[in-house]
DRENMAR-411997 format. One record per atom (N, C-alpha, C, O): residue in three letters; x, y, z; atom name; residue number from 1. Coordinates in Angstrom, 2 decimals. Example, Ala and Ser with C-alpha at 12.3 -4.5 7.8 and 13.67 -1.06 7.14 Angstrom:
<sites>
SITE res       u       v       w atom   n
SITE Ala   13.19   -5.69    7.80    N   1
SITE Ala   12.30   -4.50    7.80   CA   1
SITE Ala   13.20   -3.30    7.80    C   1
SITE Ala   14.24   -3.32    8.46    O   1
SITE Ser   12.85   -2.25    7.08    N   2
SITE Ser   13.67   -1.06    7.14   CA   2
SITE Ser   12.90    0.03    7.87    C   2
SITE Ser   13.41    1.14    8.04    O   2
</sites>
This chain:
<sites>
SITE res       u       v       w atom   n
SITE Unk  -57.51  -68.75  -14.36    N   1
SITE Unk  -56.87  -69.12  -13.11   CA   1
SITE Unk  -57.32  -70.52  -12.69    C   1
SITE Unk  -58.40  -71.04  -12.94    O   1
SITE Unk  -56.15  -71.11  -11.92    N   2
SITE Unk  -56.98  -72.34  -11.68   CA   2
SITE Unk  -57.47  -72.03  -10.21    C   2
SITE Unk  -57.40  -70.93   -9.64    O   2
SITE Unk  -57.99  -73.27   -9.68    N   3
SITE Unk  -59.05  -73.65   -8.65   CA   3
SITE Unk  -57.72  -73.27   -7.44    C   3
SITE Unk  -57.93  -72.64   -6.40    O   3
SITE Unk  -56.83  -73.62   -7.72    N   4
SITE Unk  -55.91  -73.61   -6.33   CA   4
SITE Unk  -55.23  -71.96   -6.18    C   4
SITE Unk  -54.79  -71.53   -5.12    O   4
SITE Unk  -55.24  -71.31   -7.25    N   5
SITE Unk  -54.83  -70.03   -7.23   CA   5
SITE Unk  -56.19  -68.91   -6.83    C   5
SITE Unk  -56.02  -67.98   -6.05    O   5
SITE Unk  -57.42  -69.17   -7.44    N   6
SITE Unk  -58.19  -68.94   -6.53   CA   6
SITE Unk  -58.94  -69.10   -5.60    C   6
SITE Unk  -59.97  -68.45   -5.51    O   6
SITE Unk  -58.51  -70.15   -4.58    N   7
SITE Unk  -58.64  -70.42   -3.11   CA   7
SITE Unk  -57.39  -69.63   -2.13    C   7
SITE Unk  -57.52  -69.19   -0.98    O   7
SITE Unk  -56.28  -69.63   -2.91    N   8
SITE Unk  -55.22  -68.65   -2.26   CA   8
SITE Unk  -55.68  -66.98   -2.34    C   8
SITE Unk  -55.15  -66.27   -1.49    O   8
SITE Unk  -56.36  -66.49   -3.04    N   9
SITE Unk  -56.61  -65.33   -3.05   CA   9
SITE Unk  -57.96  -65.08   -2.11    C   9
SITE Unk  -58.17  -64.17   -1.31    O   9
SITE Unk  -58.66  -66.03   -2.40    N  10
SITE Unk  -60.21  -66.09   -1.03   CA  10
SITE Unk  -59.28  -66.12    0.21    C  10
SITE Unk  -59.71  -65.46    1.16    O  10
SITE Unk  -58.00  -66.79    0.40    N  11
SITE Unk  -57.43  -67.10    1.73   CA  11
SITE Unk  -56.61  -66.02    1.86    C  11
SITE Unk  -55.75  -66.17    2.73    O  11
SITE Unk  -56.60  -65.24    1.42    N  12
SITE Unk  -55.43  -63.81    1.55   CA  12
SITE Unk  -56.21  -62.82    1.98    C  12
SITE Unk  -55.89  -61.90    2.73    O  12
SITE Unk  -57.25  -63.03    1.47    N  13
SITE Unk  -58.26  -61.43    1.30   CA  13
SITE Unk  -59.20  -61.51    2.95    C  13
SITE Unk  -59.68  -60.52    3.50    O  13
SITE Unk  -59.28  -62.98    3.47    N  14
SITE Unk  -59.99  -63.18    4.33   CA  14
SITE Unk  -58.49  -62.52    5.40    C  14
SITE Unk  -58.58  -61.60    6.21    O  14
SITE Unk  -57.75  -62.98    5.21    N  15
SITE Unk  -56.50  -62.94    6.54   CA  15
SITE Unk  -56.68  -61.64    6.51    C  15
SITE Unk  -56.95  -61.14    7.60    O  15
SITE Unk  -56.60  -60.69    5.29    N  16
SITE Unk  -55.74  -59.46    5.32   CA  16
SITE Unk  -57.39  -58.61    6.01    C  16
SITE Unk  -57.38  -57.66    6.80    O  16
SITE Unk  -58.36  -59.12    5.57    N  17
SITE Unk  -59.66  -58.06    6.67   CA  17
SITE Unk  -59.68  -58.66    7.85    C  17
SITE Unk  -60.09  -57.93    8.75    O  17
SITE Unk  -59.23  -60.28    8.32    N  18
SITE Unk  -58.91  -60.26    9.44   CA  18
SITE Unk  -58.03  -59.97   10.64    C  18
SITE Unk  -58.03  -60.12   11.86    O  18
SITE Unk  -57.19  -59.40    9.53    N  19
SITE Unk  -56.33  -58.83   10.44   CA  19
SITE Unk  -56.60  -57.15   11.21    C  19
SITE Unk  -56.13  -56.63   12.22    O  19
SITE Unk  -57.70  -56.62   10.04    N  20
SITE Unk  -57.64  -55.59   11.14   CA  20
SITE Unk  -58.76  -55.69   12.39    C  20
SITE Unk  -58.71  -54.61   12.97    O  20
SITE Unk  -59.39  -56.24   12.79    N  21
SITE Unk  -59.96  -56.95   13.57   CA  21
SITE Unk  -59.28  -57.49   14.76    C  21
SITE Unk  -59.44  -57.07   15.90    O  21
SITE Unk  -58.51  -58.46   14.39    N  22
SITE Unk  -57.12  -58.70   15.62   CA  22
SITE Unk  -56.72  -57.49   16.21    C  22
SITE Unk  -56.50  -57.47   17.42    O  22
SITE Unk  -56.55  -56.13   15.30    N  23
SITE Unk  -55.94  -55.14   15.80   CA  23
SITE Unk  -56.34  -54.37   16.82    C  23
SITE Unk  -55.73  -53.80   17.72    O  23
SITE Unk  -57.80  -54.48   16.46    N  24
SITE Unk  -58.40  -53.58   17.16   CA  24
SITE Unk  -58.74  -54.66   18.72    C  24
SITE Unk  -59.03  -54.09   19.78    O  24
SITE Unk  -58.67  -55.71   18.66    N  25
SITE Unk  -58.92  -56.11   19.83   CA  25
SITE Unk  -57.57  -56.17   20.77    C  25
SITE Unk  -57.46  -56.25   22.00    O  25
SITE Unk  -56.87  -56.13   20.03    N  26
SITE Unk  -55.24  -56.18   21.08   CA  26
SITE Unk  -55.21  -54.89   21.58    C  26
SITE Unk  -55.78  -53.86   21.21    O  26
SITE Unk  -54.48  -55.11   22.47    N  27
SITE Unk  -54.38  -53.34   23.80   CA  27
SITE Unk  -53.35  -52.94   23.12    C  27
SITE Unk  -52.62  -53.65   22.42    O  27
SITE Unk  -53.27  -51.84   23.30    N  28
SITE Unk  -52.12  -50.85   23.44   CA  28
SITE Unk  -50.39  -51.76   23.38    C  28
SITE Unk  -49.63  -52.12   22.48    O  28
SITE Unk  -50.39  -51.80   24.21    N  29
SITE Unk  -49.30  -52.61   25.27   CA  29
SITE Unk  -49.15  -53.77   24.57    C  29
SITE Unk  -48.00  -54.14   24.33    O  29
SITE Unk  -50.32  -54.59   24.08    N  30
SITE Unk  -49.97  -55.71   23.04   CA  30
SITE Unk  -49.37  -55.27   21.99    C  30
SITE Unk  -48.31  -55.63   21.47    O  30
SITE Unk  -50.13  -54.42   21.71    N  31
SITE Unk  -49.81  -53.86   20.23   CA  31
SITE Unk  -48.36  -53.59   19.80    C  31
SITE Unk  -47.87  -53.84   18.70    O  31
SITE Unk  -47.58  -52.83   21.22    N  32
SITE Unk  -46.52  -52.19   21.53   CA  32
SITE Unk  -45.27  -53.10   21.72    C  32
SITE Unk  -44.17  -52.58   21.52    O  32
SITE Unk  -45.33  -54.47   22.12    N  33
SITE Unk  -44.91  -55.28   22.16   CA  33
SITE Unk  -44.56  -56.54   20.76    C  33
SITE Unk  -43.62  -57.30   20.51    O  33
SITE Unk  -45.81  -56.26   20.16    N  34
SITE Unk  -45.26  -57.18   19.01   CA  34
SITE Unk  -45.11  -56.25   17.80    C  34
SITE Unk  -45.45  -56.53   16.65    O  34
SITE Unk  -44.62  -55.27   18.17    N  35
SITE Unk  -44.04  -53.60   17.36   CA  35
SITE Unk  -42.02  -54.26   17.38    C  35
SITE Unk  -41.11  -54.53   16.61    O  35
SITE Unk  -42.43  -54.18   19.19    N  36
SITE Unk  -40.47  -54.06   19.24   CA  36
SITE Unk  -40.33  -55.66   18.57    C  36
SITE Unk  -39.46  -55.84   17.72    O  36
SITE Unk  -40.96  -56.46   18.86    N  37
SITE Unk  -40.86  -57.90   18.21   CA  37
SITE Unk  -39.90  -57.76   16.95    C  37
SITE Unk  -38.75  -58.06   16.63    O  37
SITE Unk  -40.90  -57.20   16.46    N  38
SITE Unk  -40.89  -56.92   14.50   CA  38
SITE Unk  -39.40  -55.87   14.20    C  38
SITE Unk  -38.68  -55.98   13.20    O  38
SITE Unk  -39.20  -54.90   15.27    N  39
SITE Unk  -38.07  -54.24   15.07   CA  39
SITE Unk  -36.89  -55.28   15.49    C  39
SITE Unk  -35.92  -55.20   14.73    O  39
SITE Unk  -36.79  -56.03   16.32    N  40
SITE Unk  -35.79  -57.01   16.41   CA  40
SITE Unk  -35.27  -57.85   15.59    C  40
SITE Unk  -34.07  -58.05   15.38    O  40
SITE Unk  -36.62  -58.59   14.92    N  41
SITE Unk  -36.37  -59.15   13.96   CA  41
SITE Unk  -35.92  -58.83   12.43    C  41
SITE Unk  -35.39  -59.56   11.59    O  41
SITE Unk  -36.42  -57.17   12.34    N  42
SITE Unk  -35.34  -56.81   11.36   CA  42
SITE Unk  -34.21  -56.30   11.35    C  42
SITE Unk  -33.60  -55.91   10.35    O  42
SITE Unk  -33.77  -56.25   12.67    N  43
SITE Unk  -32.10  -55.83   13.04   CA  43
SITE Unk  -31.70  -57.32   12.66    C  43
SITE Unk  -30.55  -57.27   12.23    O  43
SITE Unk  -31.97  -58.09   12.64    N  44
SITE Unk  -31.50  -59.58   13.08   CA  44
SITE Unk  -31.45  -59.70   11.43    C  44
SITE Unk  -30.50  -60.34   10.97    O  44
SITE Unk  -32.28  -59.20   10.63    N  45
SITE Unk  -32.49  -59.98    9.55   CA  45
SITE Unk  -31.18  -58.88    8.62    C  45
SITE Unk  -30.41  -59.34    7.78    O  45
SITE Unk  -31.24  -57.37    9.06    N  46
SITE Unk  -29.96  -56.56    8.61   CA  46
SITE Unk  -28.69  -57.03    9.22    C  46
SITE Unk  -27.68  -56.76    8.56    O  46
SITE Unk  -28.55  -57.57   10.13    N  47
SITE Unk  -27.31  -57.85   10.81   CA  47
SITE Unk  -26.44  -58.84   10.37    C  47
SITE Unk  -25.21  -58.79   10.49    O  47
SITE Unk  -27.33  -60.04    9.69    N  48
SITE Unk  -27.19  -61.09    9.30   CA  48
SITE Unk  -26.04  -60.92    7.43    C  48
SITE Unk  -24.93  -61.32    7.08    O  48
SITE Unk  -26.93  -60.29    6.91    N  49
SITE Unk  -26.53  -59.99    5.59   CA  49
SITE Unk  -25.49  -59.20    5.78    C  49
SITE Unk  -24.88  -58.75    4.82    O  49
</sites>
């Protein structure tokens, strides 16, 4: 592998355990909100096609 393919995988692996971290600090209500976000945006993205 080269040097730039594994700096993308150090940078994936860091996001993806940081993300559950974010999770747990967002409320409920945050949480719940960038839920319907994500459902909008895939009506938008089925609607489209």
């Amino acid at each position: 592998m080269t040097m730039i393919e594994i700096i993308l995988l150090l940078v994936g692996c860091v996001f993806m355990i940081g993300s559950f971290f974010i999770s747990e600090k967002l409320s409920s209500s945050e949480l719940n909100k960038i839920a319907e976000l994500s459902e909008d945006e895939l009506k938008r993205l089925l609607n489209v096609k």
